[in-house]
N, C-alpha and C positions, 0 to 999 in steps of 0.2 A: 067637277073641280074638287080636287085636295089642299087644300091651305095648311100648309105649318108654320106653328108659333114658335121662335127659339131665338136666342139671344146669345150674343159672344161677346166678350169685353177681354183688359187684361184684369180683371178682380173675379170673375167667372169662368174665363177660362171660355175654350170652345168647343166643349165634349158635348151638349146639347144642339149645336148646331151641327157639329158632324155627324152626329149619330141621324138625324133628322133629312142631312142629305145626303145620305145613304137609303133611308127609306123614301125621299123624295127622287131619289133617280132610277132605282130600281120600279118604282110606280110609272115612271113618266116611260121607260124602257117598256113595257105596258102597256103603252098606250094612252096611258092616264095623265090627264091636263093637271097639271100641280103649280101651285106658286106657294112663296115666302115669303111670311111678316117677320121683323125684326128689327130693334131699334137702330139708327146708326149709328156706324161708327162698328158694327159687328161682321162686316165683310174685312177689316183692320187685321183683324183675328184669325177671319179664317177667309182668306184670298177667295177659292173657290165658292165661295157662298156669291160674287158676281158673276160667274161664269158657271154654273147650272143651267139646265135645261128646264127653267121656270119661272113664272112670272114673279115680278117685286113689287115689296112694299117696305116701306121704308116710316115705321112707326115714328111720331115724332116726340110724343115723350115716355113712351114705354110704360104707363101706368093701366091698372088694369081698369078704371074706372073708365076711362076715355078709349080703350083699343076695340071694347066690342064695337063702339059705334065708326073708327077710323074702317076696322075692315069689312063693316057692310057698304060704306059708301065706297070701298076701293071695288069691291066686288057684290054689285049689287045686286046680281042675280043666283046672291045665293052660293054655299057650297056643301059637296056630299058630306065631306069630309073635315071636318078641324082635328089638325093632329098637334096638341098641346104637350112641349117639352121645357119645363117652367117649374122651379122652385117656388114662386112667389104666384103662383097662379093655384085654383082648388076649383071645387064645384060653384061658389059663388061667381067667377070667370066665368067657368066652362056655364052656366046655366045664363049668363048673360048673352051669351053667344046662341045662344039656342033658336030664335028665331030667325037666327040668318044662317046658322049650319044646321043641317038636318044630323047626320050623326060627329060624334065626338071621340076620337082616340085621346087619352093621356099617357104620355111618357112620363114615369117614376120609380124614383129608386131608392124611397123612404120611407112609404108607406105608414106615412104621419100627414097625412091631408087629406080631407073628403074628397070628392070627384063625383061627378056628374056629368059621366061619360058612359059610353057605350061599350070603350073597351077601354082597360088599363094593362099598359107593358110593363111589367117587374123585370129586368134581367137579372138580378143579381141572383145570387146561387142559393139556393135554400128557402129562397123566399116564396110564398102558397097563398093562393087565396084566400086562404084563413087570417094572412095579414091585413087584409081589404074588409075583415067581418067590421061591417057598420060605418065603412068609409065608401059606400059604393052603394046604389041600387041593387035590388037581389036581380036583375037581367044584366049587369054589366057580365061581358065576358073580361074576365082576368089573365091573362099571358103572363107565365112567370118562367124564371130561370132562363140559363144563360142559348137555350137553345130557341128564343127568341131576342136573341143580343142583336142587333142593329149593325150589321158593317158591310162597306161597300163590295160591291159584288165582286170585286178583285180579290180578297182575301179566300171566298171558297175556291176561286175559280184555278188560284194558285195551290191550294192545298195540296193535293195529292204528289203532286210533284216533290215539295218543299220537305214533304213529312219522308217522302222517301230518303230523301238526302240526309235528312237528318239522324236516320238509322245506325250510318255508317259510324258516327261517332268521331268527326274528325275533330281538330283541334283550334281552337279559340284564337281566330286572324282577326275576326273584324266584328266590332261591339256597336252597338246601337244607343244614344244615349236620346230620352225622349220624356220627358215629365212635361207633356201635354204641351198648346201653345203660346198660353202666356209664363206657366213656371214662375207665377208670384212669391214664390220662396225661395230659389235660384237652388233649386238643388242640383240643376245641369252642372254650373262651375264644379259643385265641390265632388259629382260624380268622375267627370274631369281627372281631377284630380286623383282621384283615388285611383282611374283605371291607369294613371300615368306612374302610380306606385307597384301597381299587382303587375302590369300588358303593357309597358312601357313599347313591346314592339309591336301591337296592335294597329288593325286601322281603327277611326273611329270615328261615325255619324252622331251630328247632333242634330235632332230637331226641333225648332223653336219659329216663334210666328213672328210676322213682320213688326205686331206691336210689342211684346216681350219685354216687359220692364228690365230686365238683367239683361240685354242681350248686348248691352256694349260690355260689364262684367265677363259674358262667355269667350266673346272675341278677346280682350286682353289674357284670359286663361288659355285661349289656343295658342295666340302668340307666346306665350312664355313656358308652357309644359313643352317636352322632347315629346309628342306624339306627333300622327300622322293622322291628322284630324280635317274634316269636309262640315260644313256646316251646311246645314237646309232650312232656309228659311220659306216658311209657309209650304212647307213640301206635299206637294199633290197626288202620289204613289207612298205611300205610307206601307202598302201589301212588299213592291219590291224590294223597300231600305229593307225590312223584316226578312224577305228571303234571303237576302245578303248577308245577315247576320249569322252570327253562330251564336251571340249572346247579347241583351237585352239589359240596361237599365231603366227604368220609370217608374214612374206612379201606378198605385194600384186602383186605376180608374177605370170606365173605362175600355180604355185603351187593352186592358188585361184581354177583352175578349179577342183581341185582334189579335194578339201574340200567341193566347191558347189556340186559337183557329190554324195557325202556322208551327204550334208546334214549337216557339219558340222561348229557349229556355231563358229565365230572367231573375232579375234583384229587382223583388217590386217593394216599392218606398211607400206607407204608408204618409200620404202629403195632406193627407185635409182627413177631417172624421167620418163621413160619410163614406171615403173606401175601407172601413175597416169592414162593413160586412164584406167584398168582395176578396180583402185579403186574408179573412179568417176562414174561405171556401180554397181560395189557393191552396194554403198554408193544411188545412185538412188531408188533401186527396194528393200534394206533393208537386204542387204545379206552377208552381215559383218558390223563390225564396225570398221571403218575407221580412221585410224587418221593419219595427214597429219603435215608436218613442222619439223619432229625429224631429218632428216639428217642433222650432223652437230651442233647440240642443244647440250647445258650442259646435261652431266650425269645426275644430277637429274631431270632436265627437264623431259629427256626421262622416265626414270623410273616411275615419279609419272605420268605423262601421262599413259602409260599403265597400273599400277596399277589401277587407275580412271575407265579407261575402262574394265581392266575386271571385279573389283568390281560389275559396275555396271548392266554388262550383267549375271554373275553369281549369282547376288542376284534376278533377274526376268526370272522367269519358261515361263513365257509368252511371254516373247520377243525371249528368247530361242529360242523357238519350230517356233515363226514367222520369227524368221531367217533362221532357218533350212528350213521350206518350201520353202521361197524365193529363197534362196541361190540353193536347189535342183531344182528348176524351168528354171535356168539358164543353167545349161550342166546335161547334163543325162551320159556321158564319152564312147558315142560311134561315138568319132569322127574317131578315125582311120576306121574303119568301113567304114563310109563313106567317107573315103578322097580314101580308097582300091576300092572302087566300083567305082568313080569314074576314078582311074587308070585304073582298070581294063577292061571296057569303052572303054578307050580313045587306049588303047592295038593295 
């Protein structure tokens, strides 16, 4: 048995539980009996999180003082596995759980908290073991960078194909607008917008989740900009909207590995602090286009900022295509893969 800890709201967003059931279905594709704790109200967020191929738990007040003991009575014989993907959880958690999990994975991407696990996942780019010196047991194995990135098996399984096309260098039809799926800062609208100023003949996807505090604000922006806009709510193939794409706006969360894995070239918005290390690895090696300071900014600020940016990546076939290679060089999206071989291993 693998159990994973992960939570979705619209104040957190639901990149913790994506990333999680990703590695929860690739395990259970496996062979591997898996379920899910999570407070409720976080299937709101991310629809699929009830229709998984794994058993539920449904935490009732999400604190970590009372959860060790909720998931040994939910499963009380015990499991191999706890895979901990939790800002507000550390080794004091992970070591409360110890006698009802025998090992311990932790998902992080800040490497400002102890752990008392057996393995720790870093994706983010740059990041090394040496960030874990004295947050970690000296036997924990450490997983770093973005070639243990977490994404559904549909993104590698697309790749080759996607990256070929994208070669060609064609031109900028159809954009993808996606800042994860709650978008607590509504930068969807004012993307919107700006593509409705640069690609007015564009099509345009948006993705956003069933809870999405702005999502009545995005519908009144479709209805009133001249685009040819499809909205996705709670969208379940996230790999194909991306194939379809020529071009990319969202948050540099994330989500960035899914777009590098495809190859796909973007306007990544630095939207909360914790993506700046992931956008100052883009921004390095040429693998999106970054842009940094909107949280917080006047409306128009933001808007003509991204407007600015996709302009000007949509108007150069060339820089395109050298994004996309870049950006593909960075994660190939067989991290679960390897994060399972390692488990499995360690077994």
């Amino acid at each position: 048995m693998t159990v994973f800890r992960a939570d979705a709201s619209p104040a957190i967003g639901g990149g913790h539980v994506v990333r999680c059931s990703a590695l929860a279905a690739a395990a259970a594709a496996r062979g591997w009996r898996v379920a899910f704790a999570a407070v409720k109200g976080s299937e709101e967020v991310v629809p699929t999180l009830a229709e998984g191929p794994w058993e539920r738990l449904d935490l009732n007040d999400g604190t970590p003082l009372t959860e060790p003991a909720q998931l040994a009575v939910r499963w009380p014989d015990g499991a191999d596995w706890l895979v901990v993907d939790h800002y507000d959880r550390d080794a004091e958690f992970e070591a409360a759980c110890r006698p009802w999990a025998r090992r311990v994975v932790a998902i992080d991407d800040l490497a400002n908290r102890p752990h008392a696990a057996d393995v720790v996942i870093d994706a983010a780019p740059g990041r090394t073991a040496d960030h874990y010196s004295g947050l970690t047991g000296p036997k924990c194995a450490i997983l770093t960078g973005p070639a243990y990135a977490l994404l559904d098996q549909r993104f590698p399984s697309a790749r080759t194909d996607v990256l070929a096309s994208r070669s060609s260098g064609q031109p900028v039809r159809r954009v993808l607008i996606s800042f994860g799926l709650a978008d607590g800062k509504d930068f969807t609208s004012r993307a919107l917008r700006a593509v409705a100023r640069t690609l007015p003949g564009a099509r345009v996807d948006i993705v956003l989740g069933l809870a999405a505090p702005h999502r009545d604000t995005v519908a009144k922006a479709m209805d009133q900009l001249p685009l040819n806009t499809t909205l996705h709510l709670g969208a379940n193939d996230m790999a194909a909207l991306m194939c379809d794409a020529d071009l990319a706006i969202g948050a540099a969360g994330t989500t960035s590995w899914e777009r590098c894995c495809l190859g796909l070239p973007s306007v990544a918005v630095v939207a909360a602090d914790n993506q700046r290390p992931n956008a100052q690895a883009l921004d390095a090696v040429g693998a999106a286009t970054v842009i940094n300071g909107l949280v917080g900014a006047h409306d128009e600020h933001v808007v003509g900022a991204i407007a600015e940016a996709v302009a000007a990546l949509a108007a150069d076939a060339d820089a395109r295509q050298a994004q996309s290679a870049a950006a593909a060089a960075l994660c190939d999206g067989r991290g679960c893969d390897r994060v399972l071989d390692v488990m499995a291993e360690a077994a």
